[in-house]
C-alpha angles and dihedrals in degrees: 000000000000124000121234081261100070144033120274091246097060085079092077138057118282109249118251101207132043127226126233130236124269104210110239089234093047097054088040086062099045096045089044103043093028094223093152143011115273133168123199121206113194109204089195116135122166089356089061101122146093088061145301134243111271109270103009126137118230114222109164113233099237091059096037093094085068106049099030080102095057093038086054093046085048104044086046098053093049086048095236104176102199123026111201118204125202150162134170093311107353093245098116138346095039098049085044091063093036081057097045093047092047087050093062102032088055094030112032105018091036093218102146085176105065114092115234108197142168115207121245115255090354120238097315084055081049094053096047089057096079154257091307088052091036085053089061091066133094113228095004105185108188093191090061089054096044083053103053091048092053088053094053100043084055088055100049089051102077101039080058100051080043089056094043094050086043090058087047095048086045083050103047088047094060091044093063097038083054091050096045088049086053090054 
């Protein structure tokens, strides 16, 4: 596994080919009209609360190298034609798996049919979509959810004001370059 001075991920083999995006609303229509058949994988690990979307199989990302084989044996006898990965946003667990398991269903497996996809915005995407999105989830909590955004909109607050001091400082720099060229 991985040391304390890399990422868990850096254990394993780097993926060779890349995943496209499932659209949210896309998704949304196929796994609420159950026009085809779709399996989610949720790479979520600690971060696995607040609610998944209905149906979804939670494999944990960090453990995900070593079962993408029997996920591919699996999703092929049942005939699934797309299988959607996700985590919280979709950045970076949830489209490395995708990637992984792509890697072994084109190069290994040799199926060049089933659809390996990442959704788009992950559940937290999911969960911004609304209260018909949010109503295809087991064990929605919407007090978890209200919760993480405000975390992250904290979060974003002060690298904003950062940015925005940064700009001032940057401003106020050139002022007074502009005023010691003028003496």
């Amino acid at each position: 596994m991985a040391t304390t001075d890399q990422p868990w991920y850096k254990a394993f083999p780097e993926p060779t080919l890349q995943a496209d995006i499932m659209p949210r609303q896309r998704a949304f229509m196929i796994l609420s009209m159950k026009i085809a058949s779709m399996l989610i994988i949720d790479v979520r690990r600690t971060d696995y609360e607040g609610g998944s979307i209905r149906g979804s199989l939670n494999i944990p990302a960090q453990g995900f190298w070593w079962n993408r084989g029997v996920l591919y044996e699996l999703a092929y006898k049942s005939d699934i034609e797309w299988v959607v990965f996700t985590c919280g946003s979709s950045s970076g667990r949830g489209p490395r798996c995708a990637a992984w398991f792509l890697d072994h269903v084109r190069n290994t497996a040799g199926d060049e049919n089933m659809q390996v996809l990442v959704l788009e915005g992950g559940v937290k995407g999911w969960v911004k979509g609304g209260p018909q999105f949010t109503a295809l989830m087991d064990g929605f909590r919407g007090d978890y959810w209200e919760g993480v955004f405000a975390e992250e909109e904290k979060s974003r607050q002060p690298k904003a004001d950062t940015a925005a001091s940064g700009r001032e400082a940057m401003l106020r720099s050139r002022v007074v370059q502009v005023m010691c060229e003028a003496m």
